[in-house]
C-alpha positions in Angstrom: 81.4 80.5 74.9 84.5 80.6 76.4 84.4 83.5 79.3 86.9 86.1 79.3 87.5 89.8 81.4 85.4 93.0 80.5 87.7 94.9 78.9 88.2 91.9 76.3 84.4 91.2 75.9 84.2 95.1 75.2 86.9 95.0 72.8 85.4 92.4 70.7 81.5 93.7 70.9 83.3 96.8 69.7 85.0 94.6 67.1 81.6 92.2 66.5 84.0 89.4 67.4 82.3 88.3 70.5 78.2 86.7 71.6 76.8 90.2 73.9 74.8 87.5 75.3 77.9 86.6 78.3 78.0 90.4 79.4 77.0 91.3 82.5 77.1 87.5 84.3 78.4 87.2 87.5 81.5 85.2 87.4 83.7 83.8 90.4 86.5 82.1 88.2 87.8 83.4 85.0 90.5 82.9 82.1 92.7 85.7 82.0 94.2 86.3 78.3 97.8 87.9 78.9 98.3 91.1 76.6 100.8 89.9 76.1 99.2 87.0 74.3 99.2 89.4 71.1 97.9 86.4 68.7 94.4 85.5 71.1 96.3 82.7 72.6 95.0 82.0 76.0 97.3 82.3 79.3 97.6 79.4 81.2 97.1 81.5 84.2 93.3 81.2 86.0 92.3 82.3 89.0 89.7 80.8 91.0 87.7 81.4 94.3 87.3 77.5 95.0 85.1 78.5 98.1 82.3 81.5 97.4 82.1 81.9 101.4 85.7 82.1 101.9 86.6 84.4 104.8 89.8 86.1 105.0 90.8 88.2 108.1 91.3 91.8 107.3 92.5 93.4 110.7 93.3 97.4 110.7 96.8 96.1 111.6 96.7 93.9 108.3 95.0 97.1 106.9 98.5 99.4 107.4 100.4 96.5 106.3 98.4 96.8 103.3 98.9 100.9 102.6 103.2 100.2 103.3 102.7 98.1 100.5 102.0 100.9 98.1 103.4 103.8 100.1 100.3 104.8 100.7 97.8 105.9 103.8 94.5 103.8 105.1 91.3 105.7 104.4 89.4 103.4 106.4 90.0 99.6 107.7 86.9 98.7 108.8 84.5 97.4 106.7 86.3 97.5 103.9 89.8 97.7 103.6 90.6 100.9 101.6 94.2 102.2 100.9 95.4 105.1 98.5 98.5 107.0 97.6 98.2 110.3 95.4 99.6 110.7 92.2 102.0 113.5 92.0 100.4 115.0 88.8 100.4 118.6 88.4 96.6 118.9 87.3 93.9 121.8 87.0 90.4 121.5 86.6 88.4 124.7 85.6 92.1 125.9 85.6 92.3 125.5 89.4 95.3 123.6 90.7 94.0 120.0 92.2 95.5 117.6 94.6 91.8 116.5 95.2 91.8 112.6 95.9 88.8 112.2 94.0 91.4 113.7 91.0 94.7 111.6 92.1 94.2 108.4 93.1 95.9 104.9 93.3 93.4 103.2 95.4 92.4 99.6 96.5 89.9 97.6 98.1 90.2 94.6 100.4 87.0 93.1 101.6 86.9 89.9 104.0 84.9 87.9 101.2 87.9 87.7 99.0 87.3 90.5 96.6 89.9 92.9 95.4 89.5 96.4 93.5 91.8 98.2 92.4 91.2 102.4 90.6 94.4 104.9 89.3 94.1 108.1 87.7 96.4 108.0 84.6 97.8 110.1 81.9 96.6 109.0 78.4 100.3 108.1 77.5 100.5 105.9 80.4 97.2 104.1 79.7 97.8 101.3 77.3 101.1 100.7 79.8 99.1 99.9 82.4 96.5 98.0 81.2 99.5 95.8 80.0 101.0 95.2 83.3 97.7 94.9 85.3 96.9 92.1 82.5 100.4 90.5 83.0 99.8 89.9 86.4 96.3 88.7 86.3 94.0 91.6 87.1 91.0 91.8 85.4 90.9 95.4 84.0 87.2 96.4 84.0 86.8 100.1 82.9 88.6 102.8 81.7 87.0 106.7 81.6 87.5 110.3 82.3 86.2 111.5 85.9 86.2 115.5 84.6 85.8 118.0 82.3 88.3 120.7 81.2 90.7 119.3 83.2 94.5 119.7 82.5 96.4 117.2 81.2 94.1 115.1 80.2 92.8 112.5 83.4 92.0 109.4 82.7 91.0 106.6 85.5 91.1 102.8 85.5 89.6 100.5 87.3 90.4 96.5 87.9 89.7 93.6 89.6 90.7 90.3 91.2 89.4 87.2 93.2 91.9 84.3 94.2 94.8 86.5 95.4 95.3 87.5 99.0 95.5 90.5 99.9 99.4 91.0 99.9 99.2 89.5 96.2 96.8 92.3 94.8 98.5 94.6 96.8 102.0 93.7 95.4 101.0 93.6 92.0 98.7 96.7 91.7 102.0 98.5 93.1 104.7 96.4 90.4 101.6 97.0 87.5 101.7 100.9 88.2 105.7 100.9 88.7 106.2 99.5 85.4 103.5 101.4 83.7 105.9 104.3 84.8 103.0 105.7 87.2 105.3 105.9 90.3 
């Protein structure tokens, strides 16, 4: 079976389109379907970690250069990369006025094995958007929830992935996904 991203082995389950039996492998090259591929044609875009032990540098210096990217702050550089910039979102939970982190965040990971996360909190009319744009550019969108209950407006948080890009490139791209998704 031919092996595709989480979100579009969910969507097919959900659809019985799709053999459950290729969840949950651990995969270190994968075909990206663009969403913008409306049809099911397959992008000719793939990324690929030729090298599983690959070793990228990730100074705290590289770290900052990372968090200018998104006009955001480090949280920590060492040993994982992480950067994040808050939403401006004028949210409650329990009808108490947040700016929590854990409530607003555009947040990514950079660790020195080549791995790349990526996590947003979004408004449900800017969901689809950004699934859209992270797809475009080759980020494997991997979940979409809610963090909290009786929260105001309604928070919904996304989460992707990526191997096969440096560090700049996920960086960049996260940033242009959430700029066009009209989240900055």
């Amino acid at each position: 079976m031919e092996r595709r991203d989480a979100f579009g082995n969910w969507f097919r389950f959900v659809n019985r389109d799709t053999d459950t039996s290729s969840f949950g492998r651990n995969q270190m090259d994968f075909d990206i379907e663009s969403s913008s591929n409306h049809m099911g044609r397959q992008s000719n875009e793939r990324m690929t970690s030729t090298n599983h032990g690959d070793i990228r540098d990730i100074t705290a210096s590289t770290c900052q250069r990372l968090a200018d990217i998104i006009g955001g702050e480090v949280i920590s550089a060492a040993p994982v990369c992480t950067v994040m910039r808050l939403r401006d979102i004028n949210a409650t939970i329990l009808d108490r006025r947040t700016r929590s982190p854990l409530a607003l965040p555009f947040m990514l990971s950079f660790e020195k094995n080549g791995l790349n996360l990526g996590e947003s909190v979004v408004l449900q009319k800017e969901l689809n958007r950004m699934i859209a744009a992270l797809r475009k550019r080759g980020l494997i969108v991997t979940a979409f929830h809610n963090h909290w209950l009786f929260e105001e407006p309604r928070l919904m948080y996304i989460h992707w992935e990526n191997v096969g890009m440096s560090a700049e490139e996920f960086a960049r791209n996260s940033i242009a996904a959430a700029r066009e998704a009209g989240l900055f």
